[in-house]
N, C-alpha and C positions, 0 to 999 in steps of 0.2 A: 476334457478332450484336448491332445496334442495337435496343435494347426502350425502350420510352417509361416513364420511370421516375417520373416526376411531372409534375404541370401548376401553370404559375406564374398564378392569376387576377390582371389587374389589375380594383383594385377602386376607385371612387370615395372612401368611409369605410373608412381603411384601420382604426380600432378596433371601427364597428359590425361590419362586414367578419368578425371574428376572433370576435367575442361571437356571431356568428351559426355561424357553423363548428362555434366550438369545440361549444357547443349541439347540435347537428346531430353530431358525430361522425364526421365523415366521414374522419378519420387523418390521416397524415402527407403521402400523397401528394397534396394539397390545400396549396399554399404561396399567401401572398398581395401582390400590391405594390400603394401606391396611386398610381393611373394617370386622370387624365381626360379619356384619347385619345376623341375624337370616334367614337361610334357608333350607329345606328340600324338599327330592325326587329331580323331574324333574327341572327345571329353564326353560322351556319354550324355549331353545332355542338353538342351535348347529352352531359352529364355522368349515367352513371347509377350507383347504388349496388345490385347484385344481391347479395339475401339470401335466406335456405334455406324461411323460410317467410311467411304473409301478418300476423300478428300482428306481425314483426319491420318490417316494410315501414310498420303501419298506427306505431312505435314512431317510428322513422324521419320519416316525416310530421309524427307530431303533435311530434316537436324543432324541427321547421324554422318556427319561430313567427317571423311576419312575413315568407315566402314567400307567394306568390301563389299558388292552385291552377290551374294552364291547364288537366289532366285531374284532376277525382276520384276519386279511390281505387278500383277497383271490379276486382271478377273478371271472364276474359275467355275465349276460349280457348287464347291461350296461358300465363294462371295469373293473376298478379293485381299491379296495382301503380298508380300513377298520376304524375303531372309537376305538378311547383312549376318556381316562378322565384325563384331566391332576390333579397334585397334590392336587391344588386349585378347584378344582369339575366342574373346565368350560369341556363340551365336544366337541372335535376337529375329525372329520371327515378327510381325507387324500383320495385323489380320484385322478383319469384320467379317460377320459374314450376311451387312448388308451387300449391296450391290448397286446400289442409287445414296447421294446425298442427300439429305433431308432439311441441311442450315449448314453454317458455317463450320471451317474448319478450329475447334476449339482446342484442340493438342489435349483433352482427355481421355483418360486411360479408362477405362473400364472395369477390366480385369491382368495382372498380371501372371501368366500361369510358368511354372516351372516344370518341362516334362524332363521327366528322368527316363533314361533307354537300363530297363530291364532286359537283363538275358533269362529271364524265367520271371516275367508279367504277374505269375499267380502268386510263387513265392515270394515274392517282392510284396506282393500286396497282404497276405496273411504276415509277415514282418510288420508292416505297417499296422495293421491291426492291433497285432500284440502289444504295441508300443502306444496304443491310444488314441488312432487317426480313426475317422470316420468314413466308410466310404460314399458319397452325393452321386457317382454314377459308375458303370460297370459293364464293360462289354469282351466277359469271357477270357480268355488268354491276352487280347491285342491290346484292351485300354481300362484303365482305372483310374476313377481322379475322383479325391478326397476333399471331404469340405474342408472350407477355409472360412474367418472370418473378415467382416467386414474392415475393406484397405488392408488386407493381409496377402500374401500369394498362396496363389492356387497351387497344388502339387499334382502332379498327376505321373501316372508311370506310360510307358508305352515297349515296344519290343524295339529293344537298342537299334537292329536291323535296319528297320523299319521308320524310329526315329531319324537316325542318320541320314536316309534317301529322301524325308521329306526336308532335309535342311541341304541337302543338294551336294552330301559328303560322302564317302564310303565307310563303313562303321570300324575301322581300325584305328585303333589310337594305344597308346601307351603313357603309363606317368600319372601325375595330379590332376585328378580334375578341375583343380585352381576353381574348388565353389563350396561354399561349408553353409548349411541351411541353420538357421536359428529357430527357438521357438519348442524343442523339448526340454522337459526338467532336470533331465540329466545325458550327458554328451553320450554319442553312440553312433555306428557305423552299419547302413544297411545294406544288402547281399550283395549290391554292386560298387560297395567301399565310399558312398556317397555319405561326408559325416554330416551329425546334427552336433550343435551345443545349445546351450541353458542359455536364454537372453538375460537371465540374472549373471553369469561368470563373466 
């Protein structure tokens, strides 16, 4: 089974880049290269870090010093969390979907998921298939997310649209998505130009 095992950001300042990460906590599955492929607006695609409660999210936040806030921190109804852009223009998401602390703010991640903005959800996802992903949930045209394994990132697709408004953008963009996923056995490029390579190359 093909699982997406990490994501390579190419980043402008490849030391700021790393001072900014490291700060933030985001783990292993966050690799960085420094890249000044041409790009503008959206990149198609949002980086979130799911934790267990809202203390941990607001911990989360206040690391990512020198992010941009696109959404403010705030409770909603599905729990609470809010979207920076960090320095290098990747957008990180920050979520629970408790709503009450339970203990301490421990700065544990949970889950790391990766949504890719699909201009065709379905076709995106029968791609994916073919290619050896598994799909864990599935809700018709709007959303697909594929198992991942354990400390791995989650993938999931969503309708580009629709991703972009919940990152608080408008969905135009042009250029490199400056993000290459790791974790297939042989390098390949899916319907919306989003590449995989071989964690062995």
């Amino acid at each position: 089974m093909t699982t997406a095992q990490s994501v390579i950001l190419d980043v402008p300042d490849l030391v700021a880049a790393e001072a900014f990460y490291n700060a933030l906590g985001a783990g292993d599955r966050i690799q960085l290269r420094e890249s000044n492929e041409p790009t503008t607006g959206f990149r198609g695609y949002t980086l979130s870090l799911v934790v267990s409660q809202p203390n941990i999210v607001d911990a989360f936040v206040g690391a990512a010093a020198g992010a941009a806030v696109l959404k403010p921190v705030k409770k909603s109804l599905w729990g609470y969390g809010g979207v920076v852009q960090a320095p290098d223009g990747s957008i990180w998401k920050i979520a629970t979907s408790s709503k009450k602390n339970n203990g301490p703010a421990t700065r544990t991640i949970d889950s790391l998921v990766l949504l890719l903005g699909a201009e065709d959800v379905k076709a995106s996802k029968q791609f994916y298939l073919d290619h050896g992903l598994e799909v864990s949930k599935s809700f018709g045209r709007k959303y697909v997310e594929f198992t991942s394994a354990a400390n791995n990132v989650t993938l999931a697709l969503y309708g580009r649209g629709a991703l972009a408004k919940d990152a608080g953008l408008t969905p135009e963009g042009t250029g490199s998505h400056r993000i290459t996923i790791t974790g297939a056995s042989e390098p390949f490029a899916d319907p919306d130009g989003f590449a995989w390579k071989s964690t062995h190359s």
